[in-house]
C-alpha positions as CSV (number, residue, x, y, z in Angstrom):
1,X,68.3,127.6,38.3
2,X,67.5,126.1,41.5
3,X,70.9,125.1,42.5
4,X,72.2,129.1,41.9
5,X,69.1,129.8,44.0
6,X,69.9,127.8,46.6
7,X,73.8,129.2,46.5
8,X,72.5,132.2,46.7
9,X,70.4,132.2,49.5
10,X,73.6,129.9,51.4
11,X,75.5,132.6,50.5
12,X,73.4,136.0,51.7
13,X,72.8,133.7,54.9
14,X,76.2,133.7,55.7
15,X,77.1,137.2,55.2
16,X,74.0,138.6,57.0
17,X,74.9,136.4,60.1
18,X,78.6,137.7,60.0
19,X,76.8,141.1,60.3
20,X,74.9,140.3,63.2
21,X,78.0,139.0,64.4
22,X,80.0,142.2,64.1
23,X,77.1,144.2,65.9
24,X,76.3,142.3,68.3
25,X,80.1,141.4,69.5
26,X,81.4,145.1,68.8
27,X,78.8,146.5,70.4
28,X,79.6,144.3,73.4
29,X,80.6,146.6,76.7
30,X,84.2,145.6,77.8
31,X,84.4,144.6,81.5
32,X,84.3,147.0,83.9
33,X,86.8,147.3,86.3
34,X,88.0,149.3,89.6
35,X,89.1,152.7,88.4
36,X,90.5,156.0,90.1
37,X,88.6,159.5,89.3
38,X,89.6,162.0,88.1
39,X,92.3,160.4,86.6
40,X,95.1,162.7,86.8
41,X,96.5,165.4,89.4
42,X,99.3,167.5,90.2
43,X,102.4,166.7,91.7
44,X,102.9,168.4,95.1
45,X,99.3,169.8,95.3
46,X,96.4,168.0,97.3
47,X,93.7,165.8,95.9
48,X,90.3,164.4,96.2
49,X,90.1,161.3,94.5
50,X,87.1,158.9,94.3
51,X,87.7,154.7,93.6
52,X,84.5,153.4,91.8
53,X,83.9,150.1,92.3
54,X,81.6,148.5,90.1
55,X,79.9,145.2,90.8
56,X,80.3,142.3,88.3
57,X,78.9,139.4,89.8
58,X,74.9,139.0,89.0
59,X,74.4,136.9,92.1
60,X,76.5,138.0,95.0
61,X,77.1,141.6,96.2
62,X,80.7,143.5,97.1
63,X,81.0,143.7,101.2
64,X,84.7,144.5,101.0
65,X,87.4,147.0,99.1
66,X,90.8,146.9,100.0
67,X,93.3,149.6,98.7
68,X,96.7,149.1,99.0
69,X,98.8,152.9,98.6
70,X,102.5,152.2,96.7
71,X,105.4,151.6,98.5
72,X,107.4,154.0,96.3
73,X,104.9,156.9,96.3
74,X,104.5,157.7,100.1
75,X,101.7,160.3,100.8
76,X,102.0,162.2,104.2
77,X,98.2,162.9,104.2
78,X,95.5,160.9,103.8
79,X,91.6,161.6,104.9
80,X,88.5,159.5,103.9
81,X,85.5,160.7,103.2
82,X,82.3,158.8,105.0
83,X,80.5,156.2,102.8
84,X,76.7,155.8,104.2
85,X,76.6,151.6,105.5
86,X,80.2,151.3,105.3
87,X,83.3,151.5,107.8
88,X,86.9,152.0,107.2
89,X,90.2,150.7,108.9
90,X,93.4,152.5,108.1
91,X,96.7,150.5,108.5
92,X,100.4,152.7,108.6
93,X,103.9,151.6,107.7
94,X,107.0,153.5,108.6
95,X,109.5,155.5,106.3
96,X,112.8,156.4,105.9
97,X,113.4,159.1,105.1
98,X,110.9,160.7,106.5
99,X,108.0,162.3,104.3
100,X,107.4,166.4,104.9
101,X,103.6,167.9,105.5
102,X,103.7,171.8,106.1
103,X,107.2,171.9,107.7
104,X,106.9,168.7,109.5
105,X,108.7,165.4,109.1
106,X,106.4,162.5,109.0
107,X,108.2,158.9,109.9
108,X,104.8,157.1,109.4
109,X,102.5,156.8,106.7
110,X,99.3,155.5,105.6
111,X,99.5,152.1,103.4
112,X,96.0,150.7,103.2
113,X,92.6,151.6,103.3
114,X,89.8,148.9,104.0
115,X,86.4,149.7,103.6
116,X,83.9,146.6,104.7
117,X,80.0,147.0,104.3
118,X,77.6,146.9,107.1
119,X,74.2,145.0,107.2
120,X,72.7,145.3,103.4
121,X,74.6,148.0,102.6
122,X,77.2,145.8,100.3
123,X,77.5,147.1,96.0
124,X,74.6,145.0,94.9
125,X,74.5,143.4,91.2
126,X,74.2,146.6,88.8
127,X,75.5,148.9,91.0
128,X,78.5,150.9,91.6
129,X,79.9,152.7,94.4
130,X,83.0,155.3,95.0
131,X,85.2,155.8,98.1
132,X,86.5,159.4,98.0
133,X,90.0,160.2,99.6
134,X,91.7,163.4,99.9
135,X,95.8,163.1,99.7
136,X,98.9,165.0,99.7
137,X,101.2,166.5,99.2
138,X,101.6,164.6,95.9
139,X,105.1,162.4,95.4
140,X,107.1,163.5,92.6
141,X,106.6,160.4,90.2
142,X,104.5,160.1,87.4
143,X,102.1,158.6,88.6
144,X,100.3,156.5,91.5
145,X,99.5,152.7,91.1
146,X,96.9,151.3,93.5
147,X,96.8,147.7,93.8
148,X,93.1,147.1,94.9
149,X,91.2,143.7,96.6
150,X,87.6,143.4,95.6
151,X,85.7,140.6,98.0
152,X,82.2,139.3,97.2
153,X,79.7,138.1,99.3
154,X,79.8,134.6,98.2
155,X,83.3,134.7,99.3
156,X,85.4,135.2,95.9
157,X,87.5,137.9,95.8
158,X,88.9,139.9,92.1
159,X,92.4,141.1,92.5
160,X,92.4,144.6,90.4
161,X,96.2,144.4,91.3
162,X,97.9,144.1,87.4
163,X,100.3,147.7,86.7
164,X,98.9,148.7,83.2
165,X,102.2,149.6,80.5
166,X,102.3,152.7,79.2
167,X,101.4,152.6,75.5
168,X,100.5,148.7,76.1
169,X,97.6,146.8,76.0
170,X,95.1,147.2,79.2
171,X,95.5,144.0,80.7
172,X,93.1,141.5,82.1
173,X,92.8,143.0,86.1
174,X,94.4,146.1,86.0
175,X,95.1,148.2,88.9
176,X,93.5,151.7,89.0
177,X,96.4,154.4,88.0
178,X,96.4,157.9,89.4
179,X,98.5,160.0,86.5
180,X,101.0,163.1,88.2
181,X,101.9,166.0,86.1
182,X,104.2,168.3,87.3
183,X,103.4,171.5,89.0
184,X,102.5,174.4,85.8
185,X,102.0,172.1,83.1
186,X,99.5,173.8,80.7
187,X,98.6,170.8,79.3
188,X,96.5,168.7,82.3
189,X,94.0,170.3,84.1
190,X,94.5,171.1,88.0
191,X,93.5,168.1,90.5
192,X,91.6,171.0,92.0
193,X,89.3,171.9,88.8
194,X,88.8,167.9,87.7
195,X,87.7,167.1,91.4
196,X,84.8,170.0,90.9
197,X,83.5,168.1,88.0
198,X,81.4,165.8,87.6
199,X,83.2,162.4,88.1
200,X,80.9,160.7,85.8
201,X,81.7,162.8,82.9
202,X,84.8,160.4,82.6
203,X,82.4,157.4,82.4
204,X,79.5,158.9,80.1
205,X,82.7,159.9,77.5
206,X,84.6,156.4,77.5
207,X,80.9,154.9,77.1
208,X,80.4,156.8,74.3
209,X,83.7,156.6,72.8
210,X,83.4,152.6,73.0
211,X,79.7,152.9,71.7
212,X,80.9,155.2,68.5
213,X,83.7,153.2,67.8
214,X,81.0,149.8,68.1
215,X,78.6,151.5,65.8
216,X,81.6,152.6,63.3
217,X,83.2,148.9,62.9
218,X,79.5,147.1,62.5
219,X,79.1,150.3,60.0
220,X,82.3,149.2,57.9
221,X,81.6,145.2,58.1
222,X,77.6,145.8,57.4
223,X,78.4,148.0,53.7
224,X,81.0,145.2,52.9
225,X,78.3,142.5,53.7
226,X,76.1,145.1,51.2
227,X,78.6,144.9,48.3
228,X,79.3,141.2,49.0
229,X,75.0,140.1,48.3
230,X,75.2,143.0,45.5
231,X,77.9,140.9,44.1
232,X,75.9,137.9,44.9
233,X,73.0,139.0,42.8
234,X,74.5,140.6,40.3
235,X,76.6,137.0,39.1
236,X,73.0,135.3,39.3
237,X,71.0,138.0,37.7
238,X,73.9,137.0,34.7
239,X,73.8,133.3,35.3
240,X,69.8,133.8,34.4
241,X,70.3,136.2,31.6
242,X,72.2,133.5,29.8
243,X,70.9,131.2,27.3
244,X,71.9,127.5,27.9
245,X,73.5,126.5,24.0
C-alpha cells in the first residue's frame, strides 16, 4: 500500500511540474526586437513610418540607432520627424539611374539615418522609443528591408540586420521589413489610413495573439496532465480494491 502510495505521489509530482512547466515557458514573451510600423504601404504613394526601438538590456540604456535604407530600393524623399533629446545625421549615396520626385531626376539619395541621444535622454531599461520618417515615392518591389545598428550605453551594440524569408522561420536578429503592395490592391490598407492609426494597435494585437496562443497550449498540456493523475488514481483506487489471495 505504501509503496503504490508513494508511486503515486512520484507520479502526480511529475506531471503537475511539467504543467507548471508548460505555463510558465509558453507563457514566456519572445524577444522583442526593432520593428517598422505600420507594417505595410503602397507602392508609389508616400509614407510615414515609425522604427520602435525597444530596449533589452536591464542595466544599460540605447544612446544610438542607426538605419541603413536598401541599396536596391532607392527612395527620392526622405524627412525625419524630431525626437525630443535626440539628434539625427543623414548620410547620401549616389544613383544611377537617377530616381524621379515630381518631375525631377534625383542623382542622390538618402542611405542612412543616425539618431544618437543627448544627455539622459538615451531608451532606458523598459522602455521603447520610435523614430518617425516620412518617404517616397515608394520603389516598385515588394517590399523594404532595413538593416538596423542598435548601440548601448555600456558599449555593446545588437545588429537587427538578418532579412527574414518569406514563409520561413523569424530568425534570431531580424531586420525590420516594410511590406509594398501595389497601387489599388483591395486587399492591404492605404499607407495613408494605417499611418492615422494607432501604431500600437499592432503591438497590443501580436501581444495578445502570443498571450492566447500561451494560454491555449498550457490549456491542452494542463487537461492531459488531468487525465494522466485521473489515470493515476483510478489504477490505485483498483490496486486497493483488490484482495491480496
Amino acid at each position: 500500500m505504501i509503496r503504490h502510495r508513494r508511486s503515486f505521489t512520484a507520479a502526480a509530482a511529475l506531471a503537475l511540474g511539467a504543467v507548471a512547466t508548460a505555463v510558465f515557458g509558453f507563457a514566456a514573451p519572445a524577444s522583442a526586437h526593432v520593428t517598422v510600423n505600420p507594417k505595410d504601404a503602397t507602392q508609389g504613394g508616400y509614407a510615414r513610418i515609425a522604427f520602435r526601438v525597444p530596449n533589452e538590456s536591464d542595466t544599460a540604456s540605447t544612446t544610438k540607432v542607426e538605419v541603413v535604407l536598401p541599396e536596391n530600393a532607392p527612395v527620392g524623399s526622405v524627412s525625419t520627424m524630431p525626437v525630443p533629446g535626440w539628434t539625427v545625421a543623414v548620410e547620401k549615396r549616389k544613383v544611377d539611374p537617377p530616381v524621379e520626385v515630381h518631375g525631377s531626376q534625383l542623382s542622390e539619395v538618402v542611405s542612412k539615418l543616425t539618431w544618437t541621444a543627448t544627455a539622459n535622454a538615451g531608451v532606458k531599461p523598459g522602455e521603447f522609443q520610435e523614430f518617425p520618417v516620412s518617404l517616397g515615392p515608394l520603389p516598385q518591389v515588394d517590399r523594404m528591408v532595413f538593416k538596423t545598428l542598435q548601440t548601448y550605453s555600456d558599449g555593446n551594440v545588437q545588429r537587427w540586420i538578418e532579412e527574414p524569408t518569406p514563409g520561413g522561420e523569424e530568425p534570431e536578429s531580424p531586420a525590420p521589413v516594410l511590406t509594398l503592395t501595389a497601387a489599388g490592391a483591395s486587399a492591404s490598407p492605404t499607407a495613408g489610413a494605417r499611418a492615422d492609426d494607432d501604431d500600437d494597435d499592432d503591438e497590443v494585437e501580436a501581444e495578445g495573439v502570443g498571450v492566447a496562443t500561451g494560454l491555449g497550449i498550457a490549456g491542452l498540456v494542463a487537461g492531459a496532465a488531468g487525465l494522466l493523475l485521473g489515470g493515476l488514481a483510478f489504477a490505485r483506487t483498483r490496486r486497493e480494491a483488490t484482495p491480496k489471495s
